[in-house]
N, C-alpha and C positions, 0 to 999 in steps of 0.2 A: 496548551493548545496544540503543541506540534505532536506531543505525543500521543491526543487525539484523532488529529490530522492522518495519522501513520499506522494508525490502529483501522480507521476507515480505509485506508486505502490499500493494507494488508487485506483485509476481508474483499475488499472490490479487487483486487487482482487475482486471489483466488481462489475468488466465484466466477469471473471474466476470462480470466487469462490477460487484462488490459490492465494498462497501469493508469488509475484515479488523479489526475491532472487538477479537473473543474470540479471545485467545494461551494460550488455559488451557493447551490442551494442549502448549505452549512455555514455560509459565510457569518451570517450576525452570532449565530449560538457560535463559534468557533471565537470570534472575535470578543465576545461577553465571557468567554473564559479568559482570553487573552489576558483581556483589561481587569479582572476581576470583579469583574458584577456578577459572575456564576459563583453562589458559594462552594465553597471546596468539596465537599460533602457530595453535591449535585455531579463535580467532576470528576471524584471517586466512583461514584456511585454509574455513571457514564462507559466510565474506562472501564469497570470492570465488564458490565454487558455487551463492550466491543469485545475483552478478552474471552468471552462465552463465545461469540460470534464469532470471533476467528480462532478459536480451535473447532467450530462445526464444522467451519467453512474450508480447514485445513484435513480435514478427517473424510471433505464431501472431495475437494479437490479434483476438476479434470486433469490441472496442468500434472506433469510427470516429476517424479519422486527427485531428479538432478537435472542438471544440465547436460545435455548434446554436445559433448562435450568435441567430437569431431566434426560437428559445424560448425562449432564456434572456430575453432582451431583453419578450418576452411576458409572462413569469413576472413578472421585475420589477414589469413595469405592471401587474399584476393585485394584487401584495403591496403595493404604493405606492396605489392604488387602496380598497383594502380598510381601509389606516390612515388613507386619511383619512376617515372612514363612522364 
């Protein structure tokens, strides 16, 4: 289930740029693999059409190739900055 879980929300962050929180609407199929009432075959067969999906989605990609890496670094000093006040 988790590895489901992560495969959809690989693909929805980048297609979005947003990171995939709310599964509601995946909730019962997610949870029917959990439990195993999805035969295995149906969760193989699943995973693999996310893994098609996200290398489309990794090849269509807006977000940028790295990290900002001097934003982040910015951000830091700004959060490090602030606890000490």
């Amino acid at each position: 289930m988790h590895m489901i879980r992560l495969l959809l929300a690989g693909i929805h962050v980048l297609r979005t740029g947003e990171v995939l929180v709310d599964v509601t609407p995946l909730r019962d199929r997610l949870l029917a693999v959990r439990d195993g009432s999805t035969p295995f075959e149906t969760v193989v067969a699943w995973a693999a059409d996310l893994q098609d999906e996200l290398a489309s989605a990794a090849a269509a990609t807006p977000l940028p190739a790295g990290p900002d890496l001097a934003a982040i670094d910015a951000l830091l000093h700004r959060v490090r900055e602030e606890g000490l006040k």
